[in-house]
N, C-alpha and C positions, 0 to 999 in steps of 0.2 A: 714833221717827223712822225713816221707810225711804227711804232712799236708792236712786233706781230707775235705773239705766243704762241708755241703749239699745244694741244691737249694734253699733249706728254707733261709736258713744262707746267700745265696752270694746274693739276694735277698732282705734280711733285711739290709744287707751291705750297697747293692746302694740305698736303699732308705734312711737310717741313710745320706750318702755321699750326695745325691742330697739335703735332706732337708734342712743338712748344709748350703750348697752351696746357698739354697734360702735366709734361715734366714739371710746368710751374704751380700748377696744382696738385699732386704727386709727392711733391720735396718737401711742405709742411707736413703731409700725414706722415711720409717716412719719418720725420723728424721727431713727431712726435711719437711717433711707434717705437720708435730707438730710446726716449727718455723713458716710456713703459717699459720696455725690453729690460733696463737696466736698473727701474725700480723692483722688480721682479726676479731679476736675478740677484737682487742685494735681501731681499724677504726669503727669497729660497737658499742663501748661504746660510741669513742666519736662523732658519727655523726647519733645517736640515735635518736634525736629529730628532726634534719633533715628527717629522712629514717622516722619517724612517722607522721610527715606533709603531705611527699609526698606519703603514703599510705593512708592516710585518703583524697587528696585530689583528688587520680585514679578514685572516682567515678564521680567525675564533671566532668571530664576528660574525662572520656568516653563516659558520657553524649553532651557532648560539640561533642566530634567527632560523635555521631550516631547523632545529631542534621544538623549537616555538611554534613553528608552523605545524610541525608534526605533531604537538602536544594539543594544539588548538583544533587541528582537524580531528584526533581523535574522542577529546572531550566532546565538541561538537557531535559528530556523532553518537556518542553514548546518552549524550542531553536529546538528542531524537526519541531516542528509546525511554527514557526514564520521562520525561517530562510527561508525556500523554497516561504515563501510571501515574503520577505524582497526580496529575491532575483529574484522574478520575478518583483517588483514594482520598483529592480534598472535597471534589463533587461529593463521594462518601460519607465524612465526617459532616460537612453541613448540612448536608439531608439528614442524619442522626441527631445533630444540633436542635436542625428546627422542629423533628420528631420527638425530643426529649422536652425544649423548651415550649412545645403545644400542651404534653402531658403536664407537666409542671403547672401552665394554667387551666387545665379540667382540675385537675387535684385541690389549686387553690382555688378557684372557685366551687368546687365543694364543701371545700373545707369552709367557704367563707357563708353559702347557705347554710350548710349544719351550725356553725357556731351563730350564726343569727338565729336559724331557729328554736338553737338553745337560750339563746338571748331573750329571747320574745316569750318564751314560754316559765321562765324564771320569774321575768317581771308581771306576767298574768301571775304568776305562785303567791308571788311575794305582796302582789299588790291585795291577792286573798287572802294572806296569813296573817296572824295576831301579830301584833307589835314586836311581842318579846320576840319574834322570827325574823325580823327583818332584819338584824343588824349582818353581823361577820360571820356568820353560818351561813344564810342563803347562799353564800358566794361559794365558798366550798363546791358543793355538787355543781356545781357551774363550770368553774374550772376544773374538775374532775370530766364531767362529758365532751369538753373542748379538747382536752388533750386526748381523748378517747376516738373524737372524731379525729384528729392528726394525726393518732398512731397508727387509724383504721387504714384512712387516704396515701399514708405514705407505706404500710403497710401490703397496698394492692399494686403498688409501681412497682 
């Protein structure tokens, strides 16, 4: 017995065979697409009134963010301009800083020669002078030319 197919025939075969073969792979994912379907449509019944709030309130919403957007572009811009003044009037103040805190140390290092030299030259005094001179007198004119050197230095700033 031979059995003779024609091309038509073996043809129509594999495609009957593969559509099969689809449908039966096909019929779970439907299936499971449909219990989605219907979880989804039970979420959307009951959070309906929610989802219809927040769609009627996307237009504020977006309103609010191009408001934002337009606030931030033009700050940003204004911070172009002021920022390179800002920063040259703090460049400014620290060059005055360091200019003021330089002065501060000539002045007390003057002050701290002068008050040595008055120092040194008291204790030459005193170490020439009669006894009854030594005590709480020598000190007087001492702290009298110290303050005189501090009124002088601070006096020339």
């Amino acid at each position: 017995m031979v059995i003779q197919f024609a091309l038509q025939d073996a043809l129509i075969f594999l495609l009957c065979i593969l559509g099969i073969t689809v449908a039966l792979l096909i019929i779970p994912v439907l299936m499971n697409t449909k219990k989605v379907m219907g979880i989804l449509r039970d979420t959307l019944v009951k959070n309906q009134e929610s989802i219809q709030k927040t769609i009627r309130s996307l237009p504020g919403i977006l309103e609010n963010v191009g408001q934002v957007t337009n606030n931030s572009k033009e700050i940003t811009n204004q911070l172009r301009i002021s920022v390179p003044v800002i920063a040259k009037e703090i460049e400014g103040v620290t060059h005055a800083a360091k200019d003021g805190i330089a002065s501060a140390g000539v002045v007390l290092e003057k002050m701290g020669t002068g008050i040595n030299d008055t120092v040194s030259s008291y204790k030459e005094t005193s170490e020439s002078a009669p006894e009854e001179a030594t005590g709480l007198m020598v000190y007087v004119p001492l702290i009298k030319d110290v303050l005189q050197i501090i009124e002088h230095n601070f006096s020339e700033k």
